[in-house]
ZAPAVEX-479928 format. One record per residue: x, z, y of N, C-alpha, C in turn; residue in three letters. Coordinates in steps of 0.02 Angstrom, whole numbers, plus 32768, in hexadecimal, padded with zeros to 4 digits. Layout:
ATOM   n.x   n.z   n.y  ca.x  ca.z  ca.y   c.x   c.z   c.y  rest
ATOM     X     Z     Y     X     Z     Y     X     Z     Y   ALA
...
//
This chain:
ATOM   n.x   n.z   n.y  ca.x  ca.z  ca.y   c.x   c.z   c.y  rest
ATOM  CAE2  9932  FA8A  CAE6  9974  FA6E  CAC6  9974  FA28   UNK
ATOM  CAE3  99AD  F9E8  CAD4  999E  F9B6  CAAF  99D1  F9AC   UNK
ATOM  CA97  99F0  F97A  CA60  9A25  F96C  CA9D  9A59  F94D   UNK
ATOM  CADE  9A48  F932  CB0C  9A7D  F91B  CB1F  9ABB  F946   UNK
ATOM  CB29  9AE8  F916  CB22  9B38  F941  CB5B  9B44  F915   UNK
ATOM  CBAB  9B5B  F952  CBEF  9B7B  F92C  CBDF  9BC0  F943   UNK
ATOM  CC0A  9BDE  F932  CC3B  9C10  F92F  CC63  9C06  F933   UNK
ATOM  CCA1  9C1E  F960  CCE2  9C12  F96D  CD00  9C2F  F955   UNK
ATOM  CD3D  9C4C  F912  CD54  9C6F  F91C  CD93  9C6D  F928   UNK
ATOM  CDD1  9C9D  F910  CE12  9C9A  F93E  CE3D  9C6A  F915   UNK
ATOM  CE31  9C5E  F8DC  CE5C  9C36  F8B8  CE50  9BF1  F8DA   UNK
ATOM  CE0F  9BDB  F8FD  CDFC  9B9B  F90D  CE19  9B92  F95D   UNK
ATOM  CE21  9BCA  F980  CE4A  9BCA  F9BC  CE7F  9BBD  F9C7   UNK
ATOM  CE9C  9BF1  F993  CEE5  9BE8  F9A5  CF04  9BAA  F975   UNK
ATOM  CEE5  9B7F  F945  CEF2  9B49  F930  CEE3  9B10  F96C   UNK
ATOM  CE9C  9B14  F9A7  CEB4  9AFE  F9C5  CEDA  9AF4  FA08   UNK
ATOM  CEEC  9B3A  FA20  CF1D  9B44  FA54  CF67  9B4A  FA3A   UNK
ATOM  CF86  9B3B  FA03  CFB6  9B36  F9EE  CFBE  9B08  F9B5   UNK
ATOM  D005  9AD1  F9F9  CFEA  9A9D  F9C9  D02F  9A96  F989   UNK
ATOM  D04D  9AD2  F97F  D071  9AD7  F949  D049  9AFF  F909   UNK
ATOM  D006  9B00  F914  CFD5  9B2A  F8EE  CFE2  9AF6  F8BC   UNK
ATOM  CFE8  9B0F  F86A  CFD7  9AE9  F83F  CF8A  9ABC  F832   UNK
ATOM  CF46  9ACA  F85D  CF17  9ABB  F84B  CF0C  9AA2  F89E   UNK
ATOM  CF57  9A8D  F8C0  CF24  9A7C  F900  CF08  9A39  F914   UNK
ATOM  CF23  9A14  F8DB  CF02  99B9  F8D7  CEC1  99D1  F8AD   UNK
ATOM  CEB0  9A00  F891  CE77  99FF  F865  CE3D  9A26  F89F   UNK
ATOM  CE67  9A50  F8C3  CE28  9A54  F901  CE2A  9A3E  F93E   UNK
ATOM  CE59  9A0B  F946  CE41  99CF  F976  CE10  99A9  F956   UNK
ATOM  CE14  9991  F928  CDE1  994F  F90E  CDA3  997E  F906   UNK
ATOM  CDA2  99C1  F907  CD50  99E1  F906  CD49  99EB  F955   UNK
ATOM  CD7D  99EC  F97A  CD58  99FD  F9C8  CD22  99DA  F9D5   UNK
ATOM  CD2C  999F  F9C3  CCF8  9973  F9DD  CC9E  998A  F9D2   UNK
ATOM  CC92  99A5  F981  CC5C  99CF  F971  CC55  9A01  F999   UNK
ATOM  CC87  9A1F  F9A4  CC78  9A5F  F9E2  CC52  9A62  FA19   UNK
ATOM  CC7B  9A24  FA2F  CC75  9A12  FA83  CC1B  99EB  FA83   UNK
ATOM  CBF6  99E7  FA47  CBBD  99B9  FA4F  CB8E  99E7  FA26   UNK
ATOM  CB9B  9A0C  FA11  CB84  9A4B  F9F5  CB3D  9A66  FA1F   UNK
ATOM  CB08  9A6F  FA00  CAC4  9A9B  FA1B  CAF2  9AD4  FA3C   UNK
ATOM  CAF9  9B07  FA0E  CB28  9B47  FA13  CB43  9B53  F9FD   UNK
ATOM  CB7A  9B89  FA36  CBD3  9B8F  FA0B  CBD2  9BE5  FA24   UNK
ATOM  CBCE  9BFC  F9FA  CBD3  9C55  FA02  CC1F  9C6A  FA01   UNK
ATOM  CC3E  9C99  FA22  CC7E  9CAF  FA28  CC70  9CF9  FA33   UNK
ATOM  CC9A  9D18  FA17  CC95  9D73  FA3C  CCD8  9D7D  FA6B   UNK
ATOM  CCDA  9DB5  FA8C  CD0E  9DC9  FAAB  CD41  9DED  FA8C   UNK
ATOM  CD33  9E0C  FA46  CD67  9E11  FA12  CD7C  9DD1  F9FC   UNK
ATOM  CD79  9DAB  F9F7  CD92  9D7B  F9E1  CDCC  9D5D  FA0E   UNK
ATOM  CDB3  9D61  FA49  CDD9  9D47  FA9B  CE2A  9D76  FA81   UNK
ATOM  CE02  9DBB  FA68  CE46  9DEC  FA6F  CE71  9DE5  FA39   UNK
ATOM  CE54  9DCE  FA10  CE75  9DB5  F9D0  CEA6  9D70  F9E7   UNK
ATOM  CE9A  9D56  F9F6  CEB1  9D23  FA09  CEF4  9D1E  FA40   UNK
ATOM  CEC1  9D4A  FA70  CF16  9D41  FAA2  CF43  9D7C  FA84   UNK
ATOM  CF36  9DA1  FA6C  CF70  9DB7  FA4D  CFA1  9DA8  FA10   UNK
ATOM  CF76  9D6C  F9DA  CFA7  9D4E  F9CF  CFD0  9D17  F9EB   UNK
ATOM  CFBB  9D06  FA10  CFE9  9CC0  FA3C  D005  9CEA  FA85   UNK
ATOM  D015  9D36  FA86  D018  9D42  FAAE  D065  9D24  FAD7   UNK
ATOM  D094  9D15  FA93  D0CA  9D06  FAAC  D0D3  9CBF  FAA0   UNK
ATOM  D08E  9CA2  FAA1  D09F  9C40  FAA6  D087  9C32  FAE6   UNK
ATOM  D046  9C25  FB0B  D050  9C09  FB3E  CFF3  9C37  FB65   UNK
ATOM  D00E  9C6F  FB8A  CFE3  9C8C  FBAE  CFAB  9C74  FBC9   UNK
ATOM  CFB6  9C44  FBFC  CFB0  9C24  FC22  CF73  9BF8  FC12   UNK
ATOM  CF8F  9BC1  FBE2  CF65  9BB9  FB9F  CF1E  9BCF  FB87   UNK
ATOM  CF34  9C0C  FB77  CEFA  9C3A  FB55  CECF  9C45  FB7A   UNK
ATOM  CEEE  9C71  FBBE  CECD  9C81  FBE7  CE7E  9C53  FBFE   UNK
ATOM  CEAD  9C04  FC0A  CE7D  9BCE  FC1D  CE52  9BD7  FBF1   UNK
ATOM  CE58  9BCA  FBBB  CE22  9BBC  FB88  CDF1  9BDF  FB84   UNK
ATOM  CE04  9C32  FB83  CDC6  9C5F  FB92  CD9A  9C65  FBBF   UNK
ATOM  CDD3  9C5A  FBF6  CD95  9C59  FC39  CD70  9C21  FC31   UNK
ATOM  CD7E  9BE2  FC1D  CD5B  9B9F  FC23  CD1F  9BB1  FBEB   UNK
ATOM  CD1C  9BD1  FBBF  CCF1  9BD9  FB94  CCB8  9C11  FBB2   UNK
ATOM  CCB5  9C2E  FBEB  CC9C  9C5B  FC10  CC60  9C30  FC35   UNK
ATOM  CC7D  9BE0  FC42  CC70  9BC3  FC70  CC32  9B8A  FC50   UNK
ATOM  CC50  9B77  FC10  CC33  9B4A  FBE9  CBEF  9B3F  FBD6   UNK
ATOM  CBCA  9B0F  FBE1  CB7D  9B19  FBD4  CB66  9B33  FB85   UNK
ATOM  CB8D  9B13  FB4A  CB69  9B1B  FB1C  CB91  9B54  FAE9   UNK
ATOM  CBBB  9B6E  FB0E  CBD3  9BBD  FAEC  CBB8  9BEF  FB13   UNK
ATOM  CBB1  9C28  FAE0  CBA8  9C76  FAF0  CBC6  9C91  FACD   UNK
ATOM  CBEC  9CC9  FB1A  CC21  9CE2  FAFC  CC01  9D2F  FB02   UNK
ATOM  CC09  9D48  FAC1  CBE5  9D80  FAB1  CC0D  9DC8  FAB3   UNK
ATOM  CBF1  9E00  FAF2  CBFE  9E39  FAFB  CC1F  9E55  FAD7   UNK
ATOM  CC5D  9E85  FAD4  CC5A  9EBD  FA91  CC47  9EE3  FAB4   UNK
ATOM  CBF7  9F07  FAA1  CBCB  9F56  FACE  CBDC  9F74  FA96   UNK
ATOM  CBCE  9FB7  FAB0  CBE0  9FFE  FA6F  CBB6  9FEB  FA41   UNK
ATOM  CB8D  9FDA  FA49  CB5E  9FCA  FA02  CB58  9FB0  F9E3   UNK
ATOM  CB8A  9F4C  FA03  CBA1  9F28  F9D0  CBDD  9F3A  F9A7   UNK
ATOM  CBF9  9F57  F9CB  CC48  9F84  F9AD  CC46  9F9F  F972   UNK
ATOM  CC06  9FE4  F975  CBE9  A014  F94F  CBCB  9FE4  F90B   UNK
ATOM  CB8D  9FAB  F90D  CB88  9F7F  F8E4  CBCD  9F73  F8B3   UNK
ATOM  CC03  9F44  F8CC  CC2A  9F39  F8AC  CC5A  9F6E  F8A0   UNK
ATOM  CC5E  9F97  F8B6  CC8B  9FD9  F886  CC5C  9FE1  F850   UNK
ATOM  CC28  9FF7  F85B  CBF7  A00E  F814  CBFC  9FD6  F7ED   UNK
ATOM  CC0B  9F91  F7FF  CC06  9F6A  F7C8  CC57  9F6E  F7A0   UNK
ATOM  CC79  9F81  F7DA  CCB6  9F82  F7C1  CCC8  9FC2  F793   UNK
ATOM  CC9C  9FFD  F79F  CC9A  A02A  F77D  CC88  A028  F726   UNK
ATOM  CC66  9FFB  F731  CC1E  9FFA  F6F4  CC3D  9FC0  F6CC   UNK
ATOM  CC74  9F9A  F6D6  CC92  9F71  F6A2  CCD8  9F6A  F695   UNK
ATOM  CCEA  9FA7  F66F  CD2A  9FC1  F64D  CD42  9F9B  F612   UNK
ATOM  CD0A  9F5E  F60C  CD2C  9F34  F5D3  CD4C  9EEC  F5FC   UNK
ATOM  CD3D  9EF1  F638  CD57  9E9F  F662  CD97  9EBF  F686   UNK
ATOM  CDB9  9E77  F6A3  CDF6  9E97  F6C5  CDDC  9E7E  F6FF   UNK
ATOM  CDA2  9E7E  F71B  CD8A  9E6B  F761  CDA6  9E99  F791   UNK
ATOM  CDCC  9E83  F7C5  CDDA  9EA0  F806  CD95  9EB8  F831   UNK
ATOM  CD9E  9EEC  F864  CD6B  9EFE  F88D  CD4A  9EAD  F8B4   UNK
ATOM  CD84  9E8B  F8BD  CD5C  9E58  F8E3  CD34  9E3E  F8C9   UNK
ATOM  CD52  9E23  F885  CD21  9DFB  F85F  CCD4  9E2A  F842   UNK
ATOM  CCD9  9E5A  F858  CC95  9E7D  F83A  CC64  9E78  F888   UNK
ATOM  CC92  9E79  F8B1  CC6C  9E70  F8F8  CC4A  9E3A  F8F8   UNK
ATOM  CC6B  9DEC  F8CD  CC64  9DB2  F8E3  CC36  9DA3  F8C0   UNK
ATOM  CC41  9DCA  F886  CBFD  9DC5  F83F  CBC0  9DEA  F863   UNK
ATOM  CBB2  9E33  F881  CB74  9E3B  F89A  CB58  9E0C  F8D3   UNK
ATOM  CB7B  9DE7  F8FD  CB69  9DA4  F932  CB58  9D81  F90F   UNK
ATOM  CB70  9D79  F8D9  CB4B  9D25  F8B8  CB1C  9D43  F893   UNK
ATOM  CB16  9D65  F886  CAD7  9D83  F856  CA93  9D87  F891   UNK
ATOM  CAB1  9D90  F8D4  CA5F  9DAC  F908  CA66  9D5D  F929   UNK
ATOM  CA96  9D28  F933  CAA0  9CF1  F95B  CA82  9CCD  F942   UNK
ATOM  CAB7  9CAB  F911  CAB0  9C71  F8D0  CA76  9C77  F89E   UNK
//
């Protein structure tokens, strides 16, 4: 195990649960950092982000992956509570100059209290 601490996010998923992803040889050859990783943080927006874009490639798939990441010693997969929600709206509120999605402001206050 290494001392590296990820963040998962959805671009790195669904590159690697789809292997017609343009970047999914570029996150196979990082799984390996993952999988030996101190810590790997994930949110449950992200989960939703995710299966709904691959909703019409392979369910089944997805499904696995999330639950297995439920299961996994060196990920935490992080709640959305009203208060992490509330966090990232206000952040999403408060920066009218980024084109950040709600998730990504969710994923930005986790790594800001995690990472």
């Amino acid at each position: 195990m290494t001392q590296d601490r990820f963040f998962l996010d959805t671009v790195f998923i669904q590159a690697i649960l789809n292997s017609r992803d343009q970047y999914h040889q570029v996150a196979k050859d990082f799984l390996p950092r993952v999988r030996n990783a101190k810590e790997v943080w994930i949110t449950e927006a992200i989960f939703m982000e995710v299966s709904n874009a691959l909703s019409n490639y392979n369910r089944q798939k997805v499904s696995a992956f999330i639950r297995q990441c439920y299961s996994t010693d060196n990920i935490s997969v992080v709640n959305i509570t009203p208060q992490l929600f509330q966090e990232g709206l206000k952040l999403y509120e408060s920066r009218q100059d980024k084109n950040w999605g709600l998730v990504d402001c969710i994923s930005f206050t986790v790594m800001e209290k995690k990472i």
